[in-house]
N, C-alpha and C positions, 0 to 999 in steps of 0.2 A: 880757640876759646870764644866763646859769645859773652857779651855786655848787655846785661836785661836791666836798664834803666829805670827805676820808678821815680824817682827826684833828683831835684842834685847832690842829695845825701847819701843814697840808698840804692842799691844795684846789685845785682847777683850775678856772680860770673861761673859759667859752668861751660861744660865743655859741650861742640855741637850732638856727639852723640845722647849724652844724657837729655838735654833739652829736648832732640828728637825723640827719644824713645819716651817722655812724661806727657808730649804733644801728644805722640800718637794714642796713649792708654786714655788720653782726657776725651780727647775724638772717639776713640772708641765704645768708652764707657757713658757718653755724653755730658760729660762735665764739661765741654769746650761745644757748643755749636756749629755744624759743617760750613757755617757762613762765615766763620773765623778761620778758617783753616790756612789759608795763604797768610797768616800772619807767621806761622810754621818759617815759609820761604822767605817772605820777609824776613826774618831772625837769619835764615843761611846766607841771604845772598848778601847784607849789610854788615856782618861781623854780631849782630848783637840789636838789638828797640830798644827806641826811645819813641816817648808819648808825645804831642803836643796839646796844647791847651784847651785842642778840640777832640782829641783823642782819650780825655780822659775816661768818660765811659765804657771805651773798648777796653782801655788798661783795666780797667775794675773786672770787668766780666773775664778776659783772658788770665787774669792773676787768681780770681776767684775759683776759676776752672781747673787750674793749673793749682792750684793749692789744695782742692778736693781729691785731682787724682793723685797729688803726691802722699798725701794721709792715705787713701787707699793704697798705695804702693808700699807705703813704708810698715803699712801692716799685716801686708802679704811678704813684706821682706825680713820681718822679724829679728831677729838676734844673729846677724851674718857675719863674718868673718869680713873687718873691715879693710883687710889685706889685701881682699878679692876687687873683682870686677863690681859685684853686685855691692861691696861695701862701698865702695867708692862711689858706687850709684845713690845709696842709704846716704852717705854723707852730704851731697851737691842737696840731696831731695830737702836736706833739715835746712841747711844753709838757706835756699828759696822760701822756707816758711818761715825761717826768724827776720830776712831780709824782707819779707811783707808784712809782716809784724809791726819790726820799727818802722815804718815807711806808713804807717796806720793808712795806706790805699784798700785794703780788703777785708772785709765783713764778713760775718758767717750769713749763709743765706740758709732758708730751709726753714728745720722746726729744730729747736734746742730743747733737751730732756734735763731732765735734775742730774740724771748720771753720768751728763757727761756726753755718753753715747748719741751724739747728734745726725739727723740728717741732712747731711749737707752736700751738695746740688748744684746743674747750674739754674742759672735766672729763670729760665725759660723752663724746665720742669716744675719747679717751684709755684712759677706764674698760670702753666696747666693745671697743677693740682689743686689752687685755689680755685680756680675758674670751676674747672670740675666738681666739688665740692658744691657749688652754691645751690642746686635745684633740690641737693639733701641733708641743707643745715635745718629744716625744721623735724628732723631725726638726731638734732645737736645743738639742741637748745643754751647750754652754757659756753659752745665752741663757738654759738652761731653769728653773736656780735664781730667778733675778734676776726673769724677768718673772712664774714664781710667786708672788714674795715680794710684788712690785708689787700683783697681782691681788689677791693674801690679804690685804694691808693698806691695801689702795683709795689706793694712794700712787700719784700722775699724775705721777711722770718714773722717765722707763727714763733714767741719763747712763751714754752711750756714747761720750766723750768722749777715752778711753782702748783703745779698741777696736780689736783688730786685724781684718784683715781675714777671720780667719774667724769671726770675732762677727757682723762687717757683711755676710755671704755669709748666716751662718743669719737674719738679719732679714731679709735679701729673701726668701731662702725661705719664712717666716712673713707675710710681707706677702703674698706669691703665696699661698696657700693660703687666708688669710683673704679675701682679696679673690675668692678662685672660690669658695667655700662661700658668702659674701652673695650672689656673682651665681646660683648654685646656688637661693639660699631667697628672692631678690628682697623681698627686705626682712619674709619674712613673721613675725619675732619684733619686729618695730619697732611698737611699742603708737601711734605717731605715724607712722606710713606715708611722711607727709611730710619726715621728717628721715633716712629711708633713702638718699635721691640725694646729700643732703650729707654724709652718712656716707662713703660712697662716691669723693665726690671729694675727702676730708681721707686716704682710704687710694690714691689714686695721688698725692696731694702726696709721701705720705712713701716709696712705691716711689721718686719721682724723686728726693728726699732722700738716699736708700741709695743709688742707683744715679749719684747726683753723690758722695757719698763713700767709694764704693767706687773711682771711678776715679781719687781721689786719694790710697788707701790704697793701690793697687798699685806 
């Protein structure tokens, strides 16, 4: 068993394979950055992390990471038989996000919808999409304040929460334009080449996101 320390309060204990197998889908999917990924070994070869008080920013990104892919997992795991292997996996996964929860160390990063349906990310997709974004907020005129402010203060959630539908009309439009200028430069400002195609599919996550709460804004 591994000990995932967040306070002296708060800790999730799960077993090495589940933790390995959540590691790898957050890596995979880039919810966890390649430059975090020895903290994986770290976790095997120590029994379990703990933070220090200069460590807390990596705790935040690798919890936040670790919390997006377990949402995604536990929604590709649906209604399983908690008898099995995969419930038992379903189970460790809730346990990690009520254990961040009380532990109040992670925030939703991203863009938050009225429905719920959020996009949620790690820092560093977030912090490209803003950045991306800024040469065609004067085709987003009521986004345009807001997601400058985001950019200019490296602050990771757009909450659109309260947004009408021509707030949600100019984010698709800035999703569409970012998403053809990347396809336009094929990744060639990514210093890691390899994290362009997941770049890529966290920006039609969140087209389909808009274009699911756009059809409940109408």
């Amino acid at each position: 068993m591994l000990s995932i320390c967040f306070d002296d309060d708060h800790e999730w204990w799960t077993s090495s394979y589940v933790f390995k197998r959540l590691f790898l889908s957050a890596l995979e999917h880039g919810q966890i950055p390649p430059s975090l990924e020895e903290w994986q070994h770290v976790a095997a070869a120590n029994g379990g992390l703990s933070f220090s008080d200069d460590e807390q920013d990596i705790m935040c990104e690798l919890m936040t990471g670790l919390r997006a892919a377990a949402i995604a997992e536990l929604t590709r795991l649906g209604d399983v038989d908690l008898q099995t292997e995969e419930g038992t996996y379903k189970v460790s996964l809730e346990k990690l996000l009520v254990a961040t929860e009380m532990s109040g160390i992670v925030s939703v990063v991203g863009v938050l919808f009225s429905s719920g349906r959020d996009w949620s990310v790690a820092n560093w997709v977030v912090r490209g999409f803003f950045r991306d974004c800024q040469p065609f907020l004067t085709d987003a005129p009521l986004l345009a304040p807001e997601m400058k402010l985001c950019f200019e203060s490296e602050t990771d959630t757009l909450d659109l929460r309260s947004a009408d539908v021509r707030e949600l009309r100019e984010l698709s439009l800035l999703v569409k334009l970012v998403i053809s200028e990347n396809e336009r430069l094929q990744g060639s400002k990514f210093h890691q080449r390899s994290l362009f195609p997941v770049y890529m599919q966290k920006l039609e996550e969140l087209r389909q996101r808009v274009t699911e709460n756009l059809a409940q804004a109408r």
